[in-house]
N, C-alpha and C positions, 0 to 999 in steps of 0.2 A: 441510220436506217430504222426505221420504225419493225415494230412485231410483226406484223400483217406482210411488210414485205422481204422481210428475213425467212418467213415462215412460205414465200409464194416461190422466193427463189430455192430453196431446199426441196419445194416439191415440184418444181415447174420442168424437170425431165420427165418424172413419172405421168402427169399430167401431158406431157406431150404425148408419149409412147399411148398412152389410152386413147388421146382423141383419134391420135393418128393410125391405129390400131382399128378405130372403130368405122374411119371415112378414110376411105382410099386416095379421095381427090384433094390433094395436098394444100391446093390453093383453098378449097374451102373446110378445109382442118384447121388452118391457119385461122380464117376467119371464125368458128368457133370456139377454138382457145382463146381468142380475144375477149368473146363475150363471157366465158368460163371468169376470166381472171377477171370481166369488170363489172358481171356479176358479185362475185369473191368480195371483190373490195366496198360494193356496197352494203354486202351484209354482214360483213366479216363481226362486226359489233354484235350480233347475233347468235355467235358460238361462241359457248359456255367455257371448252375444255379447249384450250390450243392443241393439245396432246392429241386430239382426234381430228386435226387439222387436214390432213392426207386423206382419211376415209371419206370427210365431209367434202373437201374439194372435188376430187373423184365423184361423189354423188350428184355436184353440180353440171361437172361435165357430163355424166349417163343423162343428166336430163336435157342435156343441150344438142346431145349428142340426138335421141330420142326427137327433140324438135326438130332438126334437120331433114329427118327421114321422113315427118310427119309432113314438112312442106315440100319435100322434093315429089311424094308419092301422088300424081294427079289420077290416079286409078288403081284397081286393087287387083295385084299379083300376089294370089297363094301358091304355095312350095311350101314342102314337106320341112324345108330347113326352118320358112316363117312360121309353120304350128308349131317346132321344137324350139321356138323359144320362149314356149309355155311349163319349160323345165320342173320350175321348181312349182309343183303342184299338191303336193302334201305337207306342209308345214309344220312347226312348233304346236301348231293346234289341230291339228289329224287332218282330215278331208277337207279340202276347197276342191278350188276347179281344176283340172287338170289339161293336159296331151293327150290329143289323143292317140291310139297306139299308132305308129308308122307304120307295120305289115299291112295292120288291117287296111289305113289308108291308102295304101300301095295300089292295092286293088281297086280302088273306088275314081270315078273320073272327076277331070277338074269340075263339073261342079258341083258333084255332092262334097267331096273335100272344101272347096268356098263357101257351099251354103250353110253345113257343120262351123268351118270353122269362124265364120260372121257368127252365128246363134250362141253356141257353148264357150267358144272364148275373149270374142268383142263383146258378148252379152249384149245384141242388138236384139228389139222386136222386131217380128215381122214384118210393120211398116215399114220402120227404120231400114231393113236388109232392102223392101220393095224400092223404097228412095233412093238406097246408095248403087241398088243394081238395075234402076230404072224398068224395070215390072213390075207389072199387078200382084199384089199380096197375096191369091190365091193361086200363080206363080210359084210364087217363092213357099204356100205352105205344102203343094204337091212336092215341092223339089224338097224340100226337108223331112218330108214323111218318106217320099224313096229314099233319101240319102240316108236316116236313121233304122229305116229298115234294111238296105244294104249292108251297115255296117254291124249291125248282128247278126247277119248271115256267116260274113266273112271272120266278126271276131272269135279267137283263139279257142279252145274247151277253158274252160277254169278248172279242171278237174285236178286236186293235190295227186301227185302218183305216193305210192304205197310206201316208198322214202321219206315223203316229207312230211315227219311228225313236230309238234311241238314242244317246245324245252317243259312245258309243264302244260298237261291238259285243260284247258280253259271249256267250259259247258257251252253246248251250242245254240240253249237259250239261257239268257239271264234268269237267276231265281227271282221270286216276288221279293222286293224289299220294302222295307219303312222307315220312313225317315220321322223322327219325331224332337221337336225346340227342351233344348233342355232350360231349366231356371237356373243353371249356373254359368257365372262369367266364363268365357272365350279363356283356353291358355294360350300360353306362348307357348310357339315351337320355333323348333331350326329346319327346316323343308330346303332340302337339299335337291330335291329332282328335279331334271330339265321341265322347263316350263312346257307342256303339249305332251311329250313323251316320254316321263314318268318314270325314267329310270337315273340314276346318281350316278355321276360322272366320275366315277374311283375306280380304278385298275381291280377287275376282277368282281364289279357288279353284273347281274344279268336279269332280264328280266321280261314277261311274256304279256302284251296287251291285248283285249279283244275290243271290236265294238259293236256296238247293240243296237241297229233298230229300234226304235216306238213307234209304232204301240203292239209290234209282235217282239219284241223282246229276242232278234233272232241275232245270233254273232253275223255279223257280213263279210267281218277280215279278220287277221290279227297277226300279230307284229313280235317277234322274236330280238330281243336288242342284249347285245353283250360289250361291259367295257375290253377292251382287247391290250392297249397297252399306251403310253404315253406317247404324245407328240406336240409339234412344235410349230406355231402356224404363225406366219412375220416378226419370230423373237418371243413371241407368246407360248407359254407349254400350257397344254391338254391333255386332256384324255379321249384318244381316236375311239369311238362308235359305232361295230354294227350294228343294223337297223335291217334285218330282213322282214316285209312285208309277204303274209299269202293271202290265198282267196279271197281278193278282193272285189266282190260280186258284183254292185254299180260302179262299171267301167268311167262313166261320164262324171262319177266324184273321187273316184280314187285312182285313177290312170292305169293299177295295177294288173298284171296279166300272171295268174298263178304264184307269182314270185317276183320280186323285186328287191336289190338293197340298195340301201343307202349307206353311208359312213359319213361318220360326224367326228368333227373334234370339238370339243368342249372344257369350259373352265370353272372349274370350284375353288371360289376363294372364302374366309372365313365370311362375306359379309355379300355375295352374289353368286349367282351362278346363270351362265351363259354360253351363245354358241359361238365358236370362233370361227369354222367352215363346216359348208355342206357338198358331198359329190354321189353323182351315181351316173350310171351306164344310161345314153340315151342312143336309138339308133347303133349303135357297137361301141360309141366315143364314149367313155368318160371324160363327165363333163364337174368340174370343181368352183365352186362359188365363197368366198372369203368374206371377214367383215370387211376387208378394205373395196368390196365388190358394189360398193352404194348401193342403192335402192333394190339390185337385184334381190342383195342377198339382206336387208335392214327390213325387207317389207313381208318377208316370209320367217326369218331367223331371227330379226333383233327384237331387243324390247329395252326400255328405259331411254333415261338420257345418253344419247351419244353412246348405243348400246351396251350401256354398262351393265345390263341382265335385272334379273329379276331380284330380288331383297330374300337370301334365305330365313333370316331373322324374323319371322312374323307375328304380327302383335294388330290390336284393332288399333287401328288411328283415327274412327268414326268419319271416312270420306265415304260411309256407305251405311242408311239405318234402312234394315229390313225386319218388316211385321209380317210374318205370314208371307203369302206372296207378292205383299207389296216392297217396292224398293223404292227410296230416295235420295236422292245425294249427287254429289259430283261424276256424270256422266261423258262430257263434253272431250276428255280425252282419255286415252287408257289409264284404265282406273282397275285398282287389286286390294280387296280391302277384307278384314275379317270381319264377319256380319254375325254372329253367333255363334253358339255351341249346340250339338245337337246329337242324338242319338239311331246313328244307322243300324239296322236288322236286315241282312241277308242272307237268308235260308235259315240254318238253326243259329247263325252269328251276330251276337252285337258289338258293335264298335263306339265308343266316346269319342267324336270327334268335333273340330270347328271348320264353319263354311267358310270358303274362302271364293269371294264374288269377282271376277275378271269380267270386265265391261269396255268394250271398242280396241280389246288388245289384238284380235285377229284381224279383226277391218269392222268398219259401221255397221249396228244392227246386230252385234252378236257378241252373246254374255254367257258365261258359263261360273257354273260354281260345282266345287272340289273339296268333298269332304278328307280330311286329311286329321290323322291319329295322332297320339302322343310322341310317334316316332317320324311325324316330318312323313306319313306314307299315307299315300291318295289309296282309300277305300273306295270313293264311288267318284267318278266325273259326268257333269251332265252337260250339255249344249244345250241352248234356247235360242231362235234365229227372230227378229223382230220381225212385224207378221209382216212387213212389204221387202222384206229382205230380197235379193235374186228375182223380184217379179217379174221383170221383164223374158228373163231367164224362164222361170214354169210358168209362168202364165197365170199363175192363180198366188194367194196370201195364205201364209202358213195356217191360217184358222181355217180356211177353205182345204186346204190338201190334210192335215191332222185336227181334225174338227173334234177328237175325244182328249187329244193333247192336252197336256195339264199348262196353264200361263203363267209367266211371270207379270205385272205390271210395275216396270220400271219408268221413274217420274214422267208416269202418266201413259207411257207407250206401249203396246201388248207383245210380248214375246213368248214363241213358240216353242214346247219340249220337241228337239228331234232326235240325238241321239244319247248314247251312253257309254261310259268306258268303266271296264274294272281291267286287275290287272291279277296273275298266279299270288300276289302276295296276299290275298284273301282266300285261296284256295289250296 
């Protein structure tokens, strides 16, 4: 018996229970797991790690699974269940796209609930919505202008009640800071914090994020996170994660309604560090996403090969020369590289620190760099979205919507400052 198929029969119950878990119609479950396993065996030459054979296979099926639904569907039925499985909407890297809220949708009729949810989470234009719903384009941009004005009618107050303070006061504008290249070489550090959310996965860290607006410099949310206690997620030990979110003011980037958690479990080993699951309350369910959760949970939570996490260990490896604001080098996949050393000033404080450049880790078009100190701890985080990022999405290019926005030009491509993060350990 060869590897490939020692390794398909040890997983091929689990593999069943998911397809058939996922399509009720037995005969064409069957017919999918067929194509799962001879997918499998084509590519099989293509996984690195046999040991992550289970998670990968599974990811083959979500996407088979996904093709299924995609041909069975000859017209478009929205339910409140199909927007919620826009779940997982805040990720490792703060704000993407999100859910929209269910109450609020509750109220609204099927079609500003369709014309919303084509716009904000198929990320169709206009056109595109007029074509797929067989109307004229000025059609569809009436019915999106009542549907987006209905749905701020009816969404929630954001207002914190008089309870809910923060574990440490964060300022509700960023101070002015400076950032200036120092002439001396990049150190090494050990950077221990989850990749996006900035707090170190050890029993009895905590820690308070905000984030910032450009070019008002205004908090929009912020994020209260405490390690809580050890756990154990398919044989794997972590450390479980709260993650409360508040005021989080654009509803259509950050899903959030006053308050919201999440819980993570997470892994610190001497030489990565990674997430193992993510869960939170949607609609009244708690809803829980695993690494062995393919693409759900790989496309929002993982990073590295065959999600082995991020490399605490940091040192320049020159996959990234930046001069000023230009940058060059290996972009073409998630790229994490130290590009300099530099000296941060905010308010009356300076910091020694090195930049640490993340390019295409979130998804295409968006690069951020992370000034981090001699103790492995993020002083300043910034976003930069490249300028045709989401267009279809706003309608216009980052230089168009933040036209005083300061630019990155990475080899060759213009990328736009939008947001920022600090976190209490500055404060």
């Amino acid at each position: 018996m060869s590897e490939f198929e020692h390794l398909l029969q040890e997983n091929l119950v689990p593999l069943q229970r998911f397809v058939k878990f996922k399509i009720s119609n037995m005969h064409d479950a069957e017919d999918v797991i067929q194509e799962v396993c001879l997918t499998a065996t084509e590519k099989f030459e293509s996984l690195r790690d046999p040991a992550a054979f289970k998670a990968w296979l599974i990811g083959i099926a979500n996407h088979k699974c996904n093709d299924y639904y995609r041909k069975k569907s000859k017209e478009m039925h929205i339910s409140l269940e199909a927007l919620s499985e826009s779940a997982l909407t805040v990720s490792r890297f703060g704000v993407t796209e999100q859910s929209i809220v269910h109450d609020t949708l509750d109220v609204l009729g099927d079609k500003e609930k369709q014309i919303l949810y084509l716009y904000f989470f198929k990320n169709l234009s206009q056109e595109d919505i007029a074509k797929r719903l067989s109307v004229p384009v000025g059609t569809v941009k009436s019915r999106l202008h009542y549907a987006k004005k209905k749905f701020k009618e009816h969404y929630p107050d954001q207002t914190i009640s008089k309870g809910e303070t923060m574990m440490k006061r964060l300022p509700d504008i960023l101070p002015e800071y400076k950032i200036e290249k120092s002439e001396l070489e990049p150190f090494e550090v050990r950077w221990e914090e989850l990749q996006g959310w900035l707090l170190i996965p050890r029993v009895g860290e905590n820690l308070t994020w905000g984030l910032y607006d450009m070019p008002s410099r205004k908090r929009t949310e912020y994020t209260e996170m405490k390690a809580i206690g050890k756990a154990e997620i398919h044989g794997i030990e972590g450390v479980e994660i709260s993650a409360i979110q508040f005021n989080a003011e654009d509803y259509y980037r950050t899903g959030s309604v006053n308050k919201m958690e999440r819980r993570f479990v997470a892994q610190l080993t001497d030489t990565h560090c990674r997430y193992l699951a993510e869960s939170h309350e949607e609609n009244g369910v708690r809803k829980l996403y695993t690494f062995l959760d393919g693409d759900e949970f790989i496309n929002n939570w993982g990073f590295g090969e065959d999600n082995c996490g991020n490399e605490v260990n940091l040192t320049a490896k020159g996959l990234l020369d930046r001069t000023e604001n230009m940058v060059i080098g290996q972009t073409e996949k998630e790229t994490v590289d130290v590009v300099g050393r530099y000296m941060v000033t905010i308010g009356n404080k300076s910091y020694d620190t090195i930049c640490v450049m993340d390019i295409q880790c979130f998804n295409d078009g968006v690069a951020s760099e992370q000034y981090l100190d001699k103790n492995g701890r993020t002083i300043l985080w910034r976003r930069f979205n490249k300028n045709d990022w989401a267009k279809k999405r706003y309608g216009k290019t980052w230089t168009e919507m933040l036209p005083e926005n300061e630019r990155l030009i990475i080899n060759g491509e213009t990328y736009v400052h939008w947001y920022d993060c600090v976190t209490d350990y500055i404060f």
